[in-house]
C-alpha positions in Angstrom: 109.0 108.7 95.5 108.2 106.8 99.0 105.8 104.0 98.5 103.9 104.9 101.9 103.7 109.3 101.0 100.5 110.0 101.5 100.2 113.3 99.0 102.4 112.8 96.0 103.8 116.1 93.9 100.6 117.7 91.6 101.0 115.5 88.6 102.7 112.3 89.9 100.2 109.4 90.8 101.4 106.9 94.2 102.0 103.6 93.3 103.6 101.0 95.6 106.8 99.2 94.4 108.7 96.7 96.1 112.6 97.3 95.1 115.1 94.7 95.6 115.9 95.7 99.0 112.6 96.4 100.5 111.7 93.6 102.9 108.1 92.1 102.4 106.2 89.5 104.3 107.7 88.4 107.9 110.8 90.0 106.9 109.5 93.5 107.4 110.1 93.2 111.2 113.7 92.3 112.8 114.0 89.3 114.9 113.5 91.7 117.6 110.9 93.0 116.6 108.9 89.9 116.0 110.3 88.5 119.8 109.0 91.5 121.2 105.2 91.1 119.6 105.3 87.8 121.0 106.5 88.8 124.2 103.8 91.6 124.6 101.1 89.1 123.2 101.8 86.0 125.1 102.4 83.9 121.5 104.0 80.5 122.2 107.1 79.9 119.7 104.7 77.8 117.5 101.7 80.5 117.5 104.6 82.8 116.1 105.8 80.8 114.1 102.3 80.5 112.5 102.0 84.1 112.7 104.9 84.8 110.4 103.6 82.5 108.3 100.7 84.6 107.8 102.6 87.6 106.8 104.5 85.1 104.1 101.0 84.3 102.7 101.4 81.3 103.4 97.7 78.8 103.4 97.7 76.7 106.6 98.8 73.1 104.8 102.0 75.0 103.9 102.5 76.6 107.1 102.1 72.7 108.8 104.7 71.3 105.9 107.0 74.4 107.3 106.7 73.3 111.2 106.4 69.3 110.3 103.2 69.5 112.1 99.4 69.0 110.9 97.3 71.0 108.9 94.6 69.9 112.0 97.5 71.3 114.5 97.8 74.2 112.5 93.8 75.0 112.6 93.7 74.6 116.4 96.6 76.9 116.6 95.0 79.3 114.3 91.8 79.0 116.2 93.4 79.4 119.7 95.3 82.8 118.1 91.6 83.9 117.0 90.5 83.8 120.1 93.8 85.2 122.3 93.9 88.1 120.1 89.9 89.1 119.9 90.2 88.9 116.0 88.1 87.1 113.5 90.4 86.5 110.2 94.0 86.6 108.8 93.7 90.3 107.9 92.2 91.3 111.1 95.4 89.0 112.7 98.2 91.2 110.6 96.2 94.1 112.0 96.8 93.3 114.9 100.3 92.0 114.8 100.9 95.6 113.2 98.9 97.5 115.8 100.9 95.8 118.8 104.2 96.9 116.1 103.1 100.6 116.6 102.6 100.5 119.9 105.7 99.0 120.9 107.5 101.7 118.6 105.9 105.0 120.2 106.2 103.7 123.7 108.7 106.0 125.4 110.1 103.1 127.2 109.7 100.8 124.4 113.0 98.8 123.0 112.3 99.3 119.4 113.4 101.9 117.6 110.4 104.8 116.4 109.4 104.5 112.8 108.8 108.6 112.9 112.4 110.2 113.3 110.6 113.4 115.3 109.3 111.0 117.9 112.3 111.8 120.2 111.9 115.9 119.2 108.7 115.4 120.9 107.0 116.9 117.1 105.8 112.8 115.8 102.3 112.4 114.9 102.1 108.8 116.1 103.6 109.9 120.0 100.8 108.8 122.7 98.9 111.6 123.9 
């Protein structure tokens, strides 16, 4: 069954498993992906950098032993990202990271490929209005 259905089969209960191949943390987006939020969002290489540390779980000391900088740096950086992107915490930062994801996905013009394989049948649920 697909980790993300949102009305499993009468009888079978949803329950989110992570098989071998199912990327988790940063890894869930491409390269592309990840240059294109950045692009969109006006993150330095460092404030993504930081960014995809969040999505590893990483706490801010081992995000800073990651980039050789401070822990300090790493606050500022975290503080500055609060700010650019109108959010107040690390789960309010992934969703926004993932919000900017979306958008980028159902844009008509966008450079990602959609996540809904109906989106270019003009039948996906996530298409702008």
């Amino acid at each position: 069954m697909n980790a993300f259905a949102a009305n499993p089969p009468a009888g079978e209960t949803t329950r989110a498993t992570h098989a071998p191949h199912c990327p988790s943390g940063a890894a869930i987006f491409c390269d592309q992906a990840w240059q294109e939020i950045a692009r969109r969002l006006q993150l330095s290489g460092q404030e993504l950098q930081i960014v995809r540390g969040v999505f590893n779980g990483r706490k801010e000391s081992a995000i800073a032993a990651d980039l050789g900088i401070s822990p300090h740096t790493v606050h500022t950086h975290f503080a500055r990202l609060h700010h650019k992107l109108a959010v107040g915490d690390r789960v309010e930062l992934v969703l926004r990271i993932m919000e900017e994801f979306l958008a980028l996905t159902a844009s008509p013009e966008g450079v990602l490929s959609a996540i809904c394989p109906h989106r270019t049948a003009g039948r996906c649920p996530t298409r702008p209005a």
